[in-house]
C-alpha positions in Angstrom: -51.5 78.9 23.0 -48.7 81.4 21.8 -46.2 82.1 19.4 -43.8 81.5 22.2 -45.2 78.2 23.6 -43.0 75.9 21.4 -40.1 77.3 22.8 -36.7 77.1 21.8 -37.8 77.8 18.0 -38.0 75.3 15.0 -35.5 75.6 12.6 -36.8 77.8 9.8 -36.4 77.1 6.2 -37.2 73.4 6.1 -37.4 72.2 3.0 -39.1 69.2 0.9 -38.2 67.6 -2.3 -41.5 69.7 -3.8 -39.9 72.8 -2.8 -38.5 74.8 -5.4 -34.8 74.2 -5.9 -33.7 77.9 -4.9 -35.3 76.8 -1.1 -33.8 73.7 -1.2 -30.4 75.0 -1.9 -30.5 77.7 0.9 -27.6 78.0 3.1 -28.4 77.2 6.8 -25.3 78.5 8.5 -22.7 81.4 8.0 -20.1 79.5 6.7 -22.5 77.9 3.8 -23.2 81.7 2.7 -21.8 83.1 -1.0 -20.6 86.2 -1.7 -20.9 87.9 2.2 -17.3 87.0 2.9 -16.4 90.9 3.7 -19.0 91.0 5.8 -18.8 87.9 7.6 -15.1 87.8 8.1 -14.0 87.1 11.5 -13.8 89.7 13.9 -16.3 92.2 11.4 -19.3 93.5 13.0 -22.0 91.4 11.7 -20.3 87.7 12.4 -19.0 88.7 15.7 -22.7 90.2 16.5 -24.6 87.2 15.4 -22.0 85.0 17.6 -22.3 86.7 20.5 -26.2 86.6 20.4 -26.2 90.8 20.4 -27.8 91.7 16.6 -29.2 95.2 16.7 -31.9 96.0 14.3 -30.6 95.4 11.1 -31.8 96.9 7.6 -30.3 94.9 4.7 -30.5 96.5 1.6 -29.3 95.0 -1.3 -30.3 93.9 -5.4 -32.7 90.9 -5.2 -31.3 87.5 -4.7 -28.3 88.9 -3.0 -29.2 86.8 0.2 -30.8 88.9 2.4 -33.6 86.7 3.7 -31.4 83.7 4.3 -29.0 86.0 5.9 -31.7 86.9 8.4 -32.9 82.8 8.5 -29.4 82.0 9.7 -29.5 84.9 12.2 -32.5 83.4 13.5 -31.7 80.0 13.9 -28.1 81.1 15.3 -29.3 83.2 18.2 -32.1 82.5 21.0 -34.2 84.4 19.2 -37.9 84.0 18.0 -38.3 84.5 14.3 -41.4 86.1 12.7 -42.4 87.3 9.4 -44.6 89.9 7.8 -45.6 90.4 4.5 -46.4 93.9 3.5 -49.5 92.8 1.3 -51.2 90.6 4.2 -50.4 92.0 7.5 -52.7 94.9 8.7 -52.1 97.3 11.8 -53.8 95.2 14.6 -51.7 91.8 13.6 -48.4 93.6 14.1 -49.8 95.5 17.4 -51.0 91.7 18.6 -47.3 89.9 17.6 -45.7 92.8 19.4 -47.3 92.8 22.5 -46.5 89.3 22.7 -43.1 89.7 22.0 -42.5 92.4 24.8 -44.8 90.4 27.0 -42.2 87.4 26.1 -39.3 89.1 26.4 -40.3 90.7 30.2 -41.7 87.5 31.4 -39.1 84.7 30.5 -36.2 86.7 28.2 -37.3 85.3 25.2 -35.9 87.7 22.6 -37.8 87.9 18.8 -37.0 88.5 15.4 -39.2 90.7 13.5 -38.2 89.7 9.8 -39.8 92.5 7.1 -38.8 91.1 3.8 -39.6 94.4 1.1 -40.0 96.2 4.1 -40.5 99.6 1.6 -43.9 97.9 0.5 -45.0 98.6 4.3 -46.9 102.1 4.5 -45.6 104.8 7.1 -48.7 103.5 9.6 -47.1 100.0 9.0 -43.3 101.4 9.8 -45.0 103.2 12.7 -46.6 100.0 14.9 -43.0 98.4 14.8 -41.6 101.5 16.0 -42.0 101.6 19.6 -41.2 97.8 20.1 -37.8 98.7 18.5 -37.1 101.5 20.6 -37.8 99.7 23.9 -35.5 96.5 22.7 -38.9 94.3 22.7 -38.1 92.8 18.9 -34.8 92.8 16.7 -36.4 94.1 13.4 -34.8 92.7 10.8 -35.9 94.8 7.7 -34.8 93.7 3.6 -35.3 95.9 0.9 -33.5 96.4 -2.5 -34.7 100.0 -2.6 -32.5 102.6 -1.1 -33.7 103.0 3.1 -33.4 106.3 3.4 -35.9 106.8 1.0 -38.6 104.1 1.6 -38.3 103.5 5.7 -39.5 106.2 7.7 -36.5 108.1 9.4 -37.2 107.7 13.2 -37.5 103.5 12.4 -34.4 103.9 9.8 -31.9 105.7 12.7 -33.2 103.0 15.6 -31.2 100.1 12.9 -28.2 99.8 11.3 -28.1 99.4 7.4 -26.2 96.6 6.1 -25.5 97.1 2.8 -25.4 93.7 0.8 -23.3 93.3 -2.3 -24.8 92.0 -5.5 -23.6 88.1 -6.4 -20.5 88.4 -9.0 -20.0 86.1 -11.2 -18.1 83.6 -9.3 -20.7 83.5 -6.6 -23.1 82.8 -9.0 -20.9 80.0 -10.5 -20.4 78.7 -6.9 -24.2 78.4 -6.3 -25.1 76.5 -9.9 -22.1 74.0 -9.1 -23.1 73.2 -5.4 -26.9 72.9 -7.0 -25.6 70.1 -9.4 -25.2 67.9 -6.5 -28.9 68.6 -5.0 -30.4 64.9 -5.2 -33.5 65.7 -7.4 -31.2 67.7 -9.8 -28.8 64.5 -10.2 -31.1 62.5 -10.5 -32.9 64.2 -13.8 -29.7 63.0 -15.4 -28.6 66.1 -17.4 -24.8 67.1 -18.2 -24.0 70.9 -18.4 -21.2 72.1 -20.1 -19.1 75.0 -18.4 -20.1 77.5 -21.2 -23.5 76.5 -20.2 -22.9 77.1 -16.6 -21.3 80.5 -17.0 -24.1 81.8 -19.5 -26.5 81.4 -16.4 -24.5 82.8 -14.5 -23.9 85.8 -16.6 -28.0 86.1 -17.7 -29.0 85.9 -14.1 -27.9 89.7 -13.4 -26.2 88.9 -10.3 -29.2 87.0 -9.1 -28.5 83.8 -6.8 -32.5 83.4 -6.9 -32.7 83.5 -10.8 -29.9 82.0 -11.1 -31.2 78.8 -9.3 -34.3 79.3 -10.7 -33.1 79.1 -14.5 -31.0 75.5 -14.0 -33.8 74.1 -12.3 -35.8 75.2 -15.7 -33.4 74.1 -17.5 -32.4 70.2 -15.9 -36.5 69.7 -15.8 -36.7 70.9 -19.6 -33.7 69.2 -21.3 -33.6 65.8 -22.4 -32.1 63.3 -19.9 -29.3 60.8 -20.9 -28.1 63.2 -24.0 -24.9 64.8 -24.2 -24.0 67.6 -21.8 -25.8 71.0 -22.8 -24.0 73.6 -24.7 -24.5 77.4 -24.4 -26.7 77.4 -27.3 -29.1 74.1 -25.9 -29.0 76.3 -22.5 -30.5 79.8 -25.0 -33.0 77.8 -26.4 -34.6 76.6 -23.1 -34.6 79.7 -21.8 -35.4 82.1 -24.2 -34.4 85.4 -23.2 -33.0 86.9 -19.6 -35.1 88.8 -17.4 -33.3 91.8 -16.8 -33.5 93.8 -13.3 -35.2 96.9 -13.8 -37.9 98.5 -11.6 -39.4 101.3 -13.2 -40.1 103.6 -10.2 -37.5 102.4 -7.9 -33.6 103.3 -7.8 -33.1 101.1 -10.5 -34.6 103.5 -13.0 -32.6 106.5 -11.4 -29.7 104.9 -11.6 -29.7 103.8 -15.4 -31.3 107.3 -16.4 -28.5 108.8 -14.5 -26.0 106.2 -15.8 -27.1 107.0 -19.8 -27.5 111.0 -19.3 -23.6 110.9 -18.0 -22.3 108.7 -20.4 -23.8 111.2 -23.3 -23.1 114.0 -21.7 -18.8 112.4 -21.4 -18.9 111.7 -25.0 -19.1 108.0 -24.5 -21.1 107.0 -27.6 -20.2 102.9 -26.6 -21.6 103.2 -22.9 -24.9 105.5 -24.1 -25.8 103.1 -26.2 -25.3 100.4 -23.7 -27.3 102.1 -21.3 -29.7 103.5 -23.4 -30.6 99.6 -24.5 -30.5 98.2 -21.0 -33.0 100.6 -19.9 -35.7 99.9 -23.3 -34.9 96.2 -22.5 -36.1 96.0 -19.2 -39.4 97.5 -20.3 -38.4 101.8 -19.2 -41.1 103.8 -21.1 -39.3 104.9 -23.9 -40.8 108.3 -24.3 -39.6 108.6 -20.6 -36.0 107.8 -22.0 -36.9 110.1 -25.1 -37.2 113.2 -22.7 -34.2 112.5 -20.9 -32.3 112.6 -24.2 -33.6 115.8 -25.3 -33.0 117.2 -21.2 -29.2 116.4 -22.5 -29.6 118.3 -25.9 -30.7 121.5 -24.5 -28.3 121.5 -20.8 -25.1 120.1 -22.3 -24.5 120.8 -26.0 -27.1 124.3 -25.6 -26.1 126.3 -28.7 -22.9 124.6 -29.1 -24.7 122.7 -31.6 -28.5 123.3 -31.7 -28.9 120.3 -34.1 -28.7 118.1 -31.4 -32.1 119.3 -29.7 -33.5 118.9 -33.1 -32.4 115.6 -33.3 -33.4 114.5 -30.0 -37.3 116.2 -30.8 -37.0 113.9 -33.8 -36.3 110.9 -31.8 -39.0 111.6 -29.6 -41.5 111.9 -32.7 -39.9 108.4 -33.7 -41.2 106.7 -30.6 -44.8 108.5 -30.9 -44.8 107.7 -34.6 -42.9 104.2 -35.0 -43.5 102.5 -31.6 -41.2 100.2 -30.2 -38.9 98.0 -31.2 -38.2 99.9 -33.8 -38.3 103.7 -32.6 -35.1 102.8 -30.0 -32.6 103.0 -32.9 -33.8 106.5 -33.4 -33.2 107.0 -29.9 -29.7 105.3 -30.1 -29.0 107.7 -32.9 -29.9 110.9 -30.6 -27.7 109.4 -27.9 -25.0 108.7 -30.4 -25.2 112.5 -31.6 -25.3 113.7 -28.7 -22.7 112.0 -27.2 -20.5 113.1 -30.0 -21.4 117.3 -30.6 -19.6 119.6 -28.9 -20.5 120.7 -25.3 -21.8 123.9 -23.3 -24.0 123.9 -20.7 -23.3 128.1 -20.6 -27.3 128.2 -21.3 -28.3 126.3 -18.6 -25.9 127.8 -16.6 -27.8 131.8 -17.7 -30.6 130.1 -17.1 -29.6 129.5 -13.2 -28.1 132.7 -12.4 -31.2 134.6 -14.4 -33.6 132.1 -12.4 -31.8 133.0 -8.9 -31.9 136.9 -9.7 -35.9 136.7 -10.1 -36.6 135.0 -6.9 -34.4 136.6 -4.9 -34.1 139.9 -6.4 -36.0 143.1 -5.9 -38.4 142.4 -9.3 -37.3 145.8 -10.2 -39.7 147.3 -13.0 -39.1 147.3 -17.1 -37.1 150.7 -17.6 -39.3 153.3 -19.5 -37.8 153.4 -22.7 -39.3 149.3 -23.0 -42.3 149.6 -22.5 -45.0 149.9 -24.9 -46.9 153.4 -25.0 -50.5 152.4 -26.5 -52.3 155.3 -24.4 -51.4 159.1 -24.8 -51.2 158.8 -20.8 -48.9 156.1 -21.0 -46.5 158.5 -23.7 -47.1 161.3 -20.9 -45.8 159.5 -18.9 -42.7 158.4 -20.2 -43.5 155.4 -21.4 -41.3 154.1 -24.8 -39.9 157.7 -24.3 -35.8 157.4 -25.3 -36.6 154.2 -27.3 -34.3 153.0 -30.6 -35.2 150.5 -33.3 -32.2 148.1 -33.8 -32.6 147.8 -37.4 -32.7 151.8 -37.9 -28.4 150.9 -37.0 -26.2 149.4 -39.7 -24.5 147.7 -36.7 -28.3 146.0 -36.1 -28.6 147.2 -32.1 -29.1 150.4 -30.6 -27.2 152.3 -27.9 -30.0 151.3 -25.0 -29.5 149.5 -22.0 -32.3 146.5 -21.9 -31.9 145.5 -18.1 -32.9 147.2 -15.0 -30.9 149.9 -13.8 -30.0 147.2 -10.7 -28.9 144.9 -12.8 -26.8 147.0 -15.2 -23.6 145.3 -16.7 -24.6 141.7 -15.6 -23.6 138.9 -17.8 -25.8 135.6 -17.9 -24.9 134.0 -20.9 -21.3 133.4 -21.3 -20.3 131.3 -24.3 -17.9 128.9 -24.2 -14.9 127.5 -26.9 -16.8 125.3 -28.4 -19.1 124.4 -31.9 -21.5 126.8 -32.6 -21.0 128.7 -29.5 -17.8 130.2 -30.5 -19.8 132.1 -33.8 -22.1 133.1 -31.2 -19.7 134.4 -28.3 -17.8 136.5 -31.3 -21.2 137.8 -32.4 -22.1 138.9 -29.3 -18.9 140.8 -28.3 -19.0 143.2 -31.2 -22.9 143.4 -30.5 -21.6 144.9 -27.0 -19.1 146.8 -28.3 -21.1 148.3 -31.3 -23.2 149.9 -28.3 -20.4 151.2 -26.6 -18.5 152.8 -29.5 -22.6 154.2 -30.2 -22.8 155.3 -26.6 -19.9 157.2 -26.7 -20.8 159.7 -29.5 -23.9 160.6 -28.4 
């Protein structure tokens, strides 16, 4: 007995009135699908692929409940094709080598093509990735990988370049609205007897973050939680049941680059509105917030520098606040770092002199500290030339002496360059007569 034996294949995804209502209202063909429209247009890739019974190896990335395993159910039941599943958490090395020897010894023997469907396929180790690898290569399975983390970081490169990535489009909000009024006619749903308003409707929709899953998940909550026979549920009635939305945030996947990145940008444009936005979506979906805390004082010290040296104060200050305070309450001392931040004026001419100076002492010639710097605590040393040539700044009403303080290689060169703005302005005038003080010193000696 064989994987194969019972072939052509059952159809996948049967369902039962005990299965949860997300299952039961799973599309079973193409045409049943939400929200794939662009992809499944006639004559696009993908539908004309699956028609013709000649889908590659597919990765589908995409955010969670966006489709991707029923996409690859449908596939499966559409084509000749076997379909089996692996979970990352229960299949070991020696059951994928077993399925896949089947499946090539399948395929050779009576042109039974399978469907190797990795759902989270980034929770599968490199070893993992590795075993499907030759099978893919030698057309023995169609791998048929979903993840909602981004593929060219989480699947090895020689199994990612062996598929094509489909990239599948988080639900809008008419999609989701589509998917909660098809679900009002599921049998077991009717038949609880509970009226929804359309403010109700569209407030899951909007808390389900693009989420046909949640989505699906929340009515079903909802419809076994309300009263049956009472008037139609209101927004607020549909609040109460449920509480609070469960927001999409992984903390070491893209996710949590994304809304760093998303919050950093926003400060750094001057956007006060969208930092705080950002800034709360992150703390809300559970981000460490000392994690967001050094992010916030990264912003202080690369994009308003000494343009305003407040800020970094500020933003050490917030960071205090969430060591000291705790959360909830330390993430309006946050907000009010981002707020600053967003709002002082701008330079990034420090962490700009910090790049050049960095590249100079890697790549230069680490030529040595001139004489006349050095310290001279042996009479050897002073011999030597050591501190020989030296001048104290404060000896000069002008408060700088006529010495040269880089290398002789690096004579003239200019790291720091303030800019036009804040503080930095005062500084960059400072500095010039500094410069020219030791010229004009220079020249009379």
């Amino acid at each position: 007995m064989t994987l194969f034996d019972d072939w052509p294949p059952r159809q996948t995804g049967t369902t039962s009135a005990q299965s949860p209502l997300p299952e039961r209202m799973r599309p079973r063909s193409l045409d049943d699908l939400v929200g794939l429209s662009e992809l499944l247009a006639p004559g696009k890739f993908l539908r004309t692929a699956i028609e013709r019974d000649r889908v590659p190896s597919l990765i589908f990335w995409g955010p969670p409940g966006s489709g991707k395993t029923t996409l690859a159910r449908i596939i499966a039941s559409t084509t000749r094709s076997t379909f089996v599943t692996f979970s990352a958490t229960s299949s070991g090395i020696k059951e994928v080598k077993a399925i896949m020897e089947e499946s090539r010894r399948a395929r050779e023997a009576r042109g039974i093509r399978t469907i190797v469907f990795i759902d989270e396929i980034h929770r599968f180790n490199k070893a993992q990735q590795d075993a499907f690898l030759p099978y893919v290569e030698h057309g023995d399975i169609v791998l048929i990988g979903a993840t909602t983390e981004n593929p060219s970081f989480e699947v090895n490169s020689a199994l990612l370049s062996r598929c094509k990535v489909i990239v599948i489009p988080q639900l809008a909000h008419e999609d989701i609205r589509a998917i909660l009024q098809r679900a009002l006619d599921d049998e077991i749903v009717k038949s609880r007897r509970v009226g929804l308003s359309d403010d109700a409707l569209d407030f899951i929709a909007s808390i389900s973050g693009g989420d046909g899953r949640q989505a699906l998940n929340s009515l079903q909550l909802v419809v076994e939680t309300a009263d049956p026979n009472g008037a139609p549920l209101a927004r607020a009635d549909v609040r109460t049941i449920l509480h609070r939305r469960s927001l999409s945030h992984d903390k070491s996947g893209e996710s949590h680059y994304n809304l760093i990145s998303a919050l950093h940008k926003s400060m750094r444009n001057g956007d006060a509105d969208a930092s705080i936005y950002w800034l709360v979506r992150m703390l809300e979906g559970g981000e460490d917030p000392l994690f967001v805390a050094r992010r916030i004082v990264r912003a202080a010290v690369e994009d308003v520098g000494l343009a305003d040296p407040g800020a970094l104060r500020l933003a050490l200050g917030a960071k205090e606040a969430v060591e000291f305070l705790g959360m909830p309450e330390a993430g309006i001392a946050l907000a009010e770092a981002a707020v600053y931040i967003a709002q002082a004026p701008k330079s990034n001419a420090i962490y700009l002199a910090y790049g050049d100076a960095m590249r100079d002492v890697r790549e230069g010639d680490d030529p040595g500290v001139p004489l006349h710097l050095r310290n001279a605590p042996t009479s050897l040393m002073k011999e030597l030339g050591y501190g020989g040539g030296y001048s104290y700044a404060h000896d000069f009403a002008e408060q700088t002496a006529p010495i040269d303080c880089l290398p002789d290689a690096l004579e003239g060169r200019r790291y720091y360059q303030p800019k036009d703005a804040g503080l930095e302005r005062q500084i960059r005038e400072r500095l010039e007569a500094l410069r020219q003080a030791r010229e004009e010193m220079r020249k009379k000696r």
